[in-house]
Structures are given as structure tokens and as C-alpha cells.
C-alpha positions as CSV (number, residue, x, y, z in Angstrom):
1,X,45.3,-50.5,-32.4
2,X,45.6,-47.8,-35.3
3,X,43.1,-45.2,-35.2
4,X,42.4,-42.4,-37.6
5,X,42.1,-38.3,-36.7
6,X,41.5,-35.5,-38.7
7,X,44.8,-33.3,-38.7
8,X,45.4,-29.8,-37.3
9,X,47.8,-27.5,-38.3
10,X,49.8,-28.3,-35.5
11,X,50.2,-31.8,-36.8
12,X,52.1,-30.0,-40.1
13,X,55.7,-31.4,-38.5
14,X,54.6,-35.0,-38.6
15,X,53.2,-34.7,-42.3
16,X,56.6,-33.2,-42.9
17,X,57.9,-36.5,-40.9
18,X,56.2,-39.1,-42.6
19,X,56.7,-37.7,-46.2
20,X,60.6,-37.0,-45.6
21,X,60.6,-40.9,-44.1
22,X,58.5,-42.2,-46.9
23,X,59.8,-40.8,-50.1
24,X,63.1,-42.1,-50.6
25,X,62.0,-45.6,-50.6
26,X,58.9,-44.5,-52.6
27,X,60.6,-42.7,-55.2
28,X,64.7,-42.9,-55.5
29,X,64.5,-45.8,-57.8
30,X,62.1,-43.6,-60.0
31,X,63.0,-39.9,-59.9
32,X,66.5,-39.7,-58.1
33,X,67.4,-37.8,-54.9
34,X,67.6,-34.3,-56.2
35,X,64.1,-34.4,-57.9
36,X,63.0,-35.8,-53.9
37,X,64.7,-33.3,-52.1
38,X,63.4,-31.1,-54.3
39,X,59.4,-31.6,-54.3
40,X,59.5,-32.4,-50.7
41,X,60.9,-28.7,-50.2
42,X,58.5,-27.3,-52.7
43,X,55.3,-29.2,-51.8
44,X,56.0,-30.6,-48.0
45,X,57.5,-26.6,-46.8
46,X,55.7,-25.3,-43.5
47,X,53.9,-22.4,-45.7
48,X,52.7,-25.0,-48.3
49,X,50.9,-27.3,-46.1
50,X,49.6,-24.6,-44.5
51,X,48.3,-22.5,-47.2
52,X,46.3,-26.1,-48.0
53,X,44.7,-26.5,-44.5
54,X,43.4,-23.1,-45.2
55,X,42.5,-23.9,-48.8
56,X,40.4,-27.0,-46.9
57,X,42.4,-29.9,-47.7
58,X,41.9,-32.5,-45.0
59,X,44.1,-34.4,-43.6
60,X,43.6,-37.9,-42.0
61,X,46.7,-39.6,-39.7
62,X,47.0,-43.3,-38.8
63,X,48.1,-43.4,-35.6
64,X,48.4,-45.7,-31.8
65,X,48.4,-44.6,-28.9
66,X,52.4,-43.3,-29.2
67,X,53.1,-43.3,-32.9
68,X,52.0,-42.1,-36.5
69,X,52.5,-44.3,-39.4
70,X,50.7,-43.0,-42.5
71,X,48.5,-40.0,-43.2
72,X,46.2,-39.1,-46.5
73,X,45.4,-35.7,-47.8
74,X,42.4,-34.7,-50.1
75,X,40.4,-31.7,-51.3
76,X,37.2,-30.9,-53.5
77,X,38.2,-29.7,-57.0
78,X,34.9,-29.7,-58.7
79,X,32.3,-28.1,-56.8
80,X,30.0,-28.4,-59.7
81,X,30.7,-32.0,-60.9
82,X,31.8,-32.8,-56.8
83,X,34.9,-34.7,-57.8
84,X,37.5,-35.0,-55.1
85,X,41.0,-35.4,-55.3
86,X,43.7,-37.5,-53.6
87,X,46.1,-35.1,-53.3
88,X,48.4,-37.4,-50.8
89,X,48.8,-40.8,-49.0
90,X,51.9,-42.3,-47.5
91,X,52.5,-45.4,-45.2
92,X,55.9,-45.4,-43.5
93,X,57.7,-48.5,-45.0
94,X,57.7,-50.1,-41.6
95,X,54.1,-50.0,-41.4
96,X,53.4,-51.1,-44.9
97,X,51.2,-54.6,-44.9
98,X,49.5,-53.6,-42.0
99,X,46.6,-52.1,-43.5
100,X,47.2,-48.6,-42.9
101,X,47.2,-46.7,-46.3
102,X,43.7,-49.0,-46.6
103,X,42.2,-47.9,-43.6
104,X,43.2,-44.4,-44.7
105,X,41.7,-44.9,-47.9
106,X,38.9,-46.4,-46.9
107,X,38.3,-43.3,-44.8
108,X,38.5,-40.9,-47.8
109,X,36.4,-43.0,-49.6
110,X,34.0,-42.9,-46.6
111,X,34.3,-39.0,-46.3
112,X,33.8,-37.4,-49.8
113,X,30.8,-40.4,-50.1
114,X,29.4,-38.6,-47.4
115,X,29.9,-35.4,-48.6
116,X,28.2,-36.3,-51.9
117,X,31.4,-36.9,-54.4
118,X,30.6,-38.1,-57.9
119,X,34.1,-39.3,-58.0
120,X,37.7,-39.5,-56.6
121,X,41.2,-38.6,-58.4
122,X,44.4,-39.1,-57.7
123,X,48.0,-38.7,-59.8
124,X,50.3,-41.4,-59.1
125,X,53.7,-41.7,-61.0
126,X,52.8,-44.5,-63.7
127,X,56.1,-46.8,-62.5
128,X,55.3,-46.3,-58.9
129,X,53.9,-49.7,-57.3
130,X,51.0,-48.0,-56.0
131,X,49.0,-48.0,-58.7
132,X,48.5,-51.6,-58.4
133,X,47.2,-51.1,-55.1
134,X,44.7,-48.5,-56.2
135,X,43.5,-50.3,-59.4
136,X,42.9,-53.4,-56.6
137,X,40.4,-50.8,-55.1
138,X,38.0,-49.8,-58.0
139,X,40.2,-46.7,-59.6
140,X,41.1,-46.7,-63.2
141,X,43.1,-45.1,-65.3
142,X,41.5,-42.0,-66.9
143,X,44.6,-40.1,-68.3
144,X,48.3,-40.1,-68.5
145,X,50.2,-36.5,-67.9
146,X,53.3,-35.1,-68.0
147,X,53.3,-32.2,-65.3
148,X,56.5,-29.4,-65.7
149,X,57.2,-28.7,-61.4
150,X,60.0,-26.6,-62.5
151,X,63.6,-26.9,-62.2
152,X,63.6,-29.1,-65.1
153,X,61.8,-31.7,-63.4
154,X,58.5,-33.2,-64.7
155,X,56.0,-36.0,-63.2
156,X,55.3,-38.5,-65.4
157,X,51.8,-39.8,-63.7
158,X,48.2,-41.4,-64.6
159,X,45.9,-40.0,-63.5
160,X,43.2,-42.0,-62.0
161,X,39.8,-41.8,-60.8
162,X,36.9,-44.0,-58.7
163,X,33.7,-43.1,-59.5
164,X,30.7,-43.4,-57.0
């Protein structure tokens, strides 16, 4: 049975896991190796993740009783308008189509609902297949951006957003 928890900073290795295990087949066909290696090191780095624990992201992993296959990350970033923002959610690829990055979004949806969100946002790349999967849940499409990470690189993302 998969159960969620709310992360620790001790659990910063197995985000680190997850993302390096879930990435490649996420993104190679879309942005390439180097840009992968490269935003895993500059957003998935020990004194990243921790800097946003500290800034009060939370952090939600799906887990049994002896393994972690998925986790989701969000944050407030509108404490005047209380919008909410998806900042991360990966499924390993051998747990996808077991309803684990639902149960995990389910639970966001569940947590900033609670905590009185007018809406949730999220950036996803606009040829990843995940968009389908939130635009099955109620998001929409409320922008498209081109985001400069440096090194060259850009994200070429919608931004979406479900509103409550």
C-alpha cells in the first residue's frame, strides 16, 4: 500500500534519487542530456533543496513500507492573492500507472485547499506528456514562457493553473 509523508530534510538524498531516476525518461527526447545534467545539478544540488525547505516548500513522498516511488514539491507564491505553486512532481517510470503522481496530486490539491489557496500553478514543458495529465485534472493553460536558466539553456513551458 503507498502512503504519503511530509518530507524532512533528511529525505533531501531520495528527492535527489527520484529526480536523477526520473528525468532522463522525462526529458531526453525533449531537452537532451547536457541541458538534464545540467538543471538537475543546478536545481536538485544538496544546498538548493535545502535552501527551499527553509524557504517552506513542502514536500510530499509516495512511499510502502520499503520503497519511495514519487514525491511532489510546492510552495505559496502569492500571499495576497494565496496562489500556490507546483514547483515539482515526479513518479519513477516503474511506478507510473499506479496512481502515484495522482495520489500525490490529490494531496497538494487537498493541502493548499486547506490552507485557503485561490489557485494552484505549475510550469510544465509544453511537449512534455504531462500536461495531458494535468489538463485531465481541471488545470488550464494560462500562459506560455520561455524561461533563460543560464548556460544557454531556456524552458520552453505553459504555465498552468487550477483555480479553487
Amino acid at each position: 500500500m503507498i502512503t504519503l509523508r511530509k518530507a524532512k530534510e533528511q529525505d533531501i538524498a531520495v528527492i535527489r534519487d527520484i529526480a536523477a531516476a526520473t528525468w532522463p525518461s522525462t526529458y531526453l527526447d525533449l531537452i537532451g542530456q547536457e541541458q538534464i545534467d545540467y538543471m538537475l545539478e543546478k536545481m536538485y544540488n544538496k544546498g538548493e533543496l535545502l535552501h527551499q525547505f527553509l524557504g517552506g516548500h513542502i514536500f510530499l513522498i509516495a512511499e510502502d513500507n520499503e520503497n519511495q516511488y514519487g514525491f511532489a514539491g510546492y510552495s505559496i507564491i502569492d500571499l495576497e492573492e494565496k496562489v500556490y505553486k507546483l514547483h515539482k512532481l515526479y513518479v519513477l517510470p516503474s511506478a507510473h500507472g499506479k496512481g502515484v503522481g495522482k495520489l500525490l496530486i490529490n494531496e497538494v490539491f487537498n493541502q493548499v485547499k486547506e490552507a485557503g489557496a485561490s489557485a494552484l500553478q505549475l510550469n510544465v514543458n509544453k511537449h512534455n506528456n504531462a500536461k495531458d495529465f494535468y489538463l485531465k485534472g481541471g488545470f488550464e493553460i494560462k500562459e506560455s514562457v520561455q524561461l533563460d536558466i543560464g548556460e544557454g539553456y531556456i524552458m520552453d513551458d505553459y504555465v498552468m493553473e487550477y483555480k479553487f
